[in-house]
Wavefront OBJ file of the C-alpha trace (Angstrom):
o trace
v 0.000 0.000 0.000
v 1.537 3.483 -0.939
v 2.332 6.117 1.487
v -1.296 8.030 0.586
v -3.215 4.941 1.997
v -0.891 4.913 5.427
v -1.412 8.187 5.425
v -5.103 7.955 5.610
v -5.071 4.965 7.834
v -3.188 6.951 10.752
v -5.408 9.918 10.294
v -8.379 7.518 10.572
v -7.206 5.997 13.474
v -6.173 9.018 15.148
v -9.660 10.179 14.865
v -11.324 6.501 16.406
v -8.909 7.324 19.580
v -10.230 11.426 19.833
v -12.915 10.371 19.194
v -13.281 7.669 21.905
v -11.335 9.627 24.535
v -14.799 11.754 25.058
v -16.070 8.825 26.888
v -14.713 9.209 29.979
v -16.813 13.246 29.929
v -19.398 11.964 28.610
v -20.271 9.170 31.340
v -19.382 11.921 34.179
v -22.595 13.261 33.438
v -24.902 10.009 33.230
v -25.916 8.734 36.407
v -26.685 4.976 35.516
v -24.779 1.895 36.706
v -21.782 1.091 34.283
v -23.616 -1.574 32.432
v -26.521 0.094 31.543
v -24.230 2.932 29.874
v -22.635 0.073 28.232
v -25.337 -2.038 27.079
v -27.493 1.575 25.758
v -24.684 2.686 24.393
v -23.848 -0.740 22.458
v -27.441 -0.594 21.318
v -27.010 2.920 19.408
v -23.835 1.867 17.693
v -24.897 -1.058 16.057
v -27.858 1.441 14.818
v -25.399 4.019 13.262
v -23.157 0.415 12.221
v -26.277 -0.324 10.287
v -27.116 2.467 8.701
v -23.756 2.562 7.680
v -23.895 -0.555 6.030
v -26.913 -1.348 4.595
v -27.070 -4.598 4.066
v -24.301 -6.041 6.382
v -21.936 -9.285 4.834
v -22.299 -11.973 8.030
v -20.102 -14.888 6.026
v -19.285 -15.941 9.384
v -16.151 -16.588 9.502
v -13.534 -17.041 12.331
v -11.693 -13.678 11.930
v -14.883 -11.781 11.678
v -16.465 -13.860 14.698
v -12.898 -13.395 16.641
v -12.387 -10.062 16.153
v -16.649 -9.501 17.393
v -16.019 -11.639 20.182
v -12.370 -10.199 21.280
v -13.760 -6.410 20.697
v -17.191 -7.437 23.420
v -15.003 -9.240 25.741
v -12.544 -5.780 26.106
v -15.768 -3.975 26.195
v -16.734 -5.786 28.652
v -13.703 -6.911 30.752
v -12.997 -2.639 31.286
v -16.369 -2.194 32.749
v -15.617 -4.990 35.360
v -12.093 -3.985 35.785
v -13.313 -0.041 36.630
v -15.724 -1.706 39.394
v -12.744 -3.896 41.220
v -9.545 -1.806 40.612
v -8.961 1.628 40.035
v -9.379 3.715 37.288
v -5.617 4.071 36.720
v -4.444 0.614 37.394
v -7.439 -0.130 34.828
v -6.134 2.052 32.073
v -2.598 1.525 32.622
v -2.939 -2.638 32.344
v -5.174 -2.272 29.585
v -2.530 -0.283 27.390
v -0.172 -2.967 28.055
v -2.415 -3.856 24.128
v 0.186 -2.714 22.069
v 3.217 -5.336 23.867
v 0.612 -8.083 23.357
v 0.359 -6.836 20.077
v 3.594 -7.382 18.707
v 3.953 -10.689 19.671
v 0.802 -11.886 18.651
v 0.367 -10.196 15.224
v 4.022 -10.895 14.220
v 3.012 -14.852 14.733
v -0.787 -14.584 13.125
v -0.324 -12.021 10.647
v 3.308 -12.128 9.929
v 3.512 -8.347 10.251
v 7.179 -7.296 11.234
v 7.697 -4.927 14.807
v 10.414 -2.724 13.489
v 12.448 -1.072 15.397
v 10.073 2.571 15.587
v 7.686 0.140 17.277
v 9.826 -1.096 19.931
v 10.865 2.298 20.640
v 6.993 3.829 20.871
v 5.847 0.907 22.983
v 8.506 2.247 25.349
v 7.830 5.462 25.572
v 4.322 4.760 25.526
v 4.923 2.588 28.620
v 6.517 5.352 30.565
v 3.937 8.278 29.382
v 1.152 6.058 30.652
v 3.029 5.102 33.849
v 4.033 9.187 34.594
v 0.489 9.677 34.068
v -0.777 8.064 36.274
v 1.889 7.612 38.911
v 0.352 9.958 41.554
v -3.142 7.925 41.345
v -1.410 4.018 41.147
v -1.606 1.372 43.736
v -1.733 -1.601 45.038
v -5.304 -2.287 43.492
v -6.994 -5.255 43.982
v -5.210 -8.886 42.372
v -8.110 -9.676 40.543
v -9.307 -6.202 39.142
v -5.461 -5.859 37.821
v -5.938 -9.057 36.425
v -9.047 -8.053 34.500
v -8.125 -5.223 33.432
v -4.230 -6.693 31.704
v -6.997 -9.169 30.252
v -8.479 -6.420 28.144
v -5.627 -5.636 26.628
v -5.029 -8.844 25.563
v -8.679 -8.936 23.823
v -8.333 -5.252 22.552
v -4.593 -6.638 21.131
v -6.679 -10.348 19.605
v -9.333 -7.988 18.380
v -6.958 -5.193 16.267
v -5.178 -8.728 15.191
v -8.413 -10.450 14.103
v -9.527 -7.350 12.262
v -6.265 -6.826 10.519
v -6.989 -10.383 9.206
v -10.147 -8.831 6.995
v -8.251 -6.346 5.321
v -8.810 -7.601 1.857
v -12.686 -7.725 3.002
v -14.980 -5.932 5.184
v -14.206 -6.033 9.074
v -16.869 -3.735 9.706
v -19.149 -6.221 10.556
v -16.940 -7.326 13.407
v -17.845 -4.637 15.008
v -21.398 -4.952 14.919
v -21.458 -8.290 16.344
v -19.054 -6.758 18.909
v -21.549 -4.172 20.040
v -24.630 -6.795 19.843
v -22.757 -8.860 21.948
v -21.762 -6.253 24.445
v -25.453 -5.303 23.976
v -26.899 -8.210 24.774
v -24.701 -9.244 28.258
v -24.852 -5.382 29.782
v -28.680 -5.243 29.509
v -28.986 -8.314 30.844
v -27.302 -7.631 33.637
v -28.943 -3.911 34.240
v -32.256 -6.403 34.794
v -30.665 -6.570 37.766
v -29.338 -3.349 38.610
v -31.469 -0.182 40.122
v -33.581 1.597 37.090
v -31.654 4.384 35.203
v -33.082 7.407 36.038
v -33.947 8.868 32.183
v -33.201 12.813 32.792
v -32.856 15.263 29.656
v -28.935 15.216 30.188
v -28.633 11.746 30.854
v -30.457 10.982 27.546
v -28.597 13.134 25.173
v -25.196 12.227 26.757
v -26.155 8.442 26.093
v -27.204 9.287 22.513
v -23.872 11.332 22.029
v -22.151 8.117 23.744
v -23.394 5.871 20.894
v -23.285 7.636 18.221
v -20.121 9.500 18.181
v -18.127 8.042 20.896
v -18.455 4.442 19.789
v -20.647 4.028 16.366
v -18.775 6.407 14.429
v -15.110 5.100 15.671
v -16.418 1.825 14.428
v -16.458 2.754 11.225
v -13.225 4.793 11.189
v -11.420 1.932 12.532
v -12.736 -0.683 10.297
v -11.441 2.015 7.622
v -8.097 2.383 9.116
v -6.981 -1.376 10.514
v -7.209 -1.887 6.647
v -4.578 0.390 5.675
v -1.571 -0.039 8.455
v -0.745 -2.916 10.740
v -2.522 -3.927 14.033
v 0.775 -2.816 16.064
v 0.684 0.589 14.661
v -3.337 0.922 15.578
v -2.733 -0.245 18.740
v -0.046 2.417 19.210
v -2.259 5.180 17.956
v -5.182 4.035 20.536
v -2.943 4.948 23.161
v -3.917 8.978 22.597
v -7.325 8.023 23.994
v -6.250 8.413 27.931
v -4.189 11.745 26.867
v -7.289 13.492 25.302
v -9.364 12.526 27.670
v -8.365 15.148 30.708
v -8.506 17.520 28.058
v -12.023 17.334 27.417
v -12.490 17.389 31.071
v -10.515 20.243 31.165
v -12.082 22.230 28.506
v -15.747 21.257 29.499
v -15.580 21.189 32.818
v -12.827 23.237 33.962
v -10.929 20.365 35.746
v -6.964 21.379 35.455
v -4.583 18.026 34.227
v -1.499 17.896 36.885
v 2.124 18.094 36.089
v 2.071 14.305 35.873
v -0.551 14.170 33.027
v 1.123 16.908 30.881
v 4.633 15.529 30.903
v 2.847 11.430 30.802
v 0.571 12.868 28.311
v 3.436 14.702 26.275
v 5.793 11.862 26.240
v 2.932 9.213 24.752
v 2.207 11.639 22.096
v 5.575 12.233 21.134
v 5.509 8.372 20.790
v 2.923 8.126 18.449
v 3.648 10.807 16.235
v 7.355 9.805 15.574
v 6.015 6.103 15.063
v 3.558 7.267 13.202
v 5.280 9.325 10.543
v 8.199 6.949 10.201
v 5.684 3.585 9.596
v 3.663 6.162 7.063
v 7.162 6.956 5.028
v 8.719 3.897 5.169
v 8.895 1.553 1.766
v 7.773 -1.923 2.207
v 10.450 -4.443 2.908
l 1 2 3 4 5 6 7 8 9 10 11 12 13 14 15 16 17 18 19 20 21 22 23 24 25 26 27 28 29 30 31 32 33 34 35 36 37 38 39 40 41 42 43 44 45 46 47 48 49 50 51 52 53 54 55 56 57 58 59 60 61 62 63 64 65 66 67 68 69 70 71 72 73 74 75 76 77 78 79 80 81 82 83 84 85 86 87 88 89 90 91 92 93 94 95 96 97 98 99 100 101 102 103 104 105 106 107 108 109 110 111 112 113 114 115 116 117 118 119 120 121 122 123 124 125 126 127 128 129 130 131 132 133 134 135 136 137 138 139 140 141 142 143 144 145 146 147 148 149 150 151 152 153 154 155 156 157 158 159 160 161 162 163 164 165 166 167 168 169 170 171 172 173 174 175 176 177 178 179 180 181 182 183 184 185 186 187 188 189 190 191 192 193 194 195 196 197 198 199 200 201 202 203 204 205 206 207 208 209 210 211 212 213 214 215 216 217 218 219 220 221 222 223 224 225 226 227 228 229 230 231 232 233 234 235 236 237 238 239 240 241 242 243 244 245 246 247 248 249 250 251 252 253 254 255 256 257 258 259 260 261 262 263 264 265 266 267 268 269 270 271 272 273 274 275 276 277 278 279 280 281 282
């Protein structure tokens, strides 16, 4: 693929993380239990998904089914580990993806870590752990435990829909957000009622449809066009937007250690980024 089509795969994926980095404002304002947000909000993607598509192409088949299953399961697996660990041991375990990454897409998809991507998954590493270093700790075992799981599933599912680049992995995600669908609202049965307020209704619709549909179509765009490790990379912006939002919406200052974590991860992922876009295939 030439350098125009990298191009436009970064810039796609760079948009899925902004984009998705509004959750975190956006569910500040909704006062349901997590899986409600999650199964609503599941619900209203697979909507926009649809309309998207049209007619969507369910062959079936094992990377499509993986990649639907893997993207549910990290869906899923961050709700639980936000409820049994904190918020920061959550997010920093879960963006142990793109290490997972490596390994596993060099040995299913044959798609070489060079040596920019060694050096961004460092960096990366240390961003996310000065980030969060004033706001780490013990945790709990098995909420740590969760949460390095959904990395592993957000790593299988950027893996299983690199597999469909010759097709359409856009239905992946639809079966994803079905799935995800389908377990949250099934547990909410069993949860108190959401109280359905003017705010907490067009938060949840903004939640759907821009946080989560819309990314799902960018990404199924992009994860054609540049390799699952480089994605992965890219995702990482999501935690560094996402005090800026706060901070422009609600007037919540970042402190020192989220500027300089914040800085360093985007350094990352812009020097990865350019060098993977002008590289010549090997």
């Amino acid at each position: 693929m030439g350098q125009d089509g990298k191009t436009a795969g970064v810039l796609m994926m760079v948009a899925t993380a902004s984009l998705w980095s509004a959750g975190g404002l956006l569910i500040k304002v909704i006062d349901w239990n997590p899986f409600a947000i999650a199964g609503a909000r599941s619900v209203l993607a697979s909507l926009v998904i649809l309309a998207f598509l049209g007619k969507p192409k369910l062959h079936l088949s094992f990377p499509q089914i993986a990649a639907g299953v893997a993207n549910a399961a990290t869906m899923l697996l961050f709700v639980a580990a936000n409820k049994t660990t904190t918020a920061a041991n959550a997010i920093l375990l879960q963006y142990l993806a793109p290490v997972f990454t490596a390994f596993i897409g060099a040995a299913l998809l044959k798609e070489r870590t060079r040596v920019e991507h060694w050096a961004a998954i460092f960096f990366v590493l240390v961003g996310i752990t000065v980030m969060f270093a004033d706001e780490l700790d013990g945790g709990r075992l098995l909420g740590d435990l969760i949460a390095l799981a959904s990395g592993a599933t957000f790593s299988l599912y950027l893996v299983f829909m690199r597999m469909q680049k010759e097709g359409s992995p856009l239905e992946s995600n639809l079966l994803s957000q079905w799935i995800a669908a389908g377990v949250c609202l099934t547990v909410s049965l069993f949860l108190p009622v959401p109280q359905f307020t003017q705010k907490s209704v067009a938060a949840i619709l903004v939640l759907g449809v821009v946080q989560i549909g819309v990314p799902s179509i960018l990404i199924a765009y992009a994860i054609k066009r540049i390799s699952a490790v480089s994605a992965n990379l890219i995702a990482v912006i999501e935690p560094v937007l996402n005090p800026l939002w706060v901070f422009l919406v609600l007037g919540e200052s970042p402190g020192v250690h989220t500027i300089v974590g914040g800085a360093i991860i985007l350094f990352a992922v812009i020097g990865v980024s350019v060098v993977s876009a002008w590289r010549r295939p090997s």
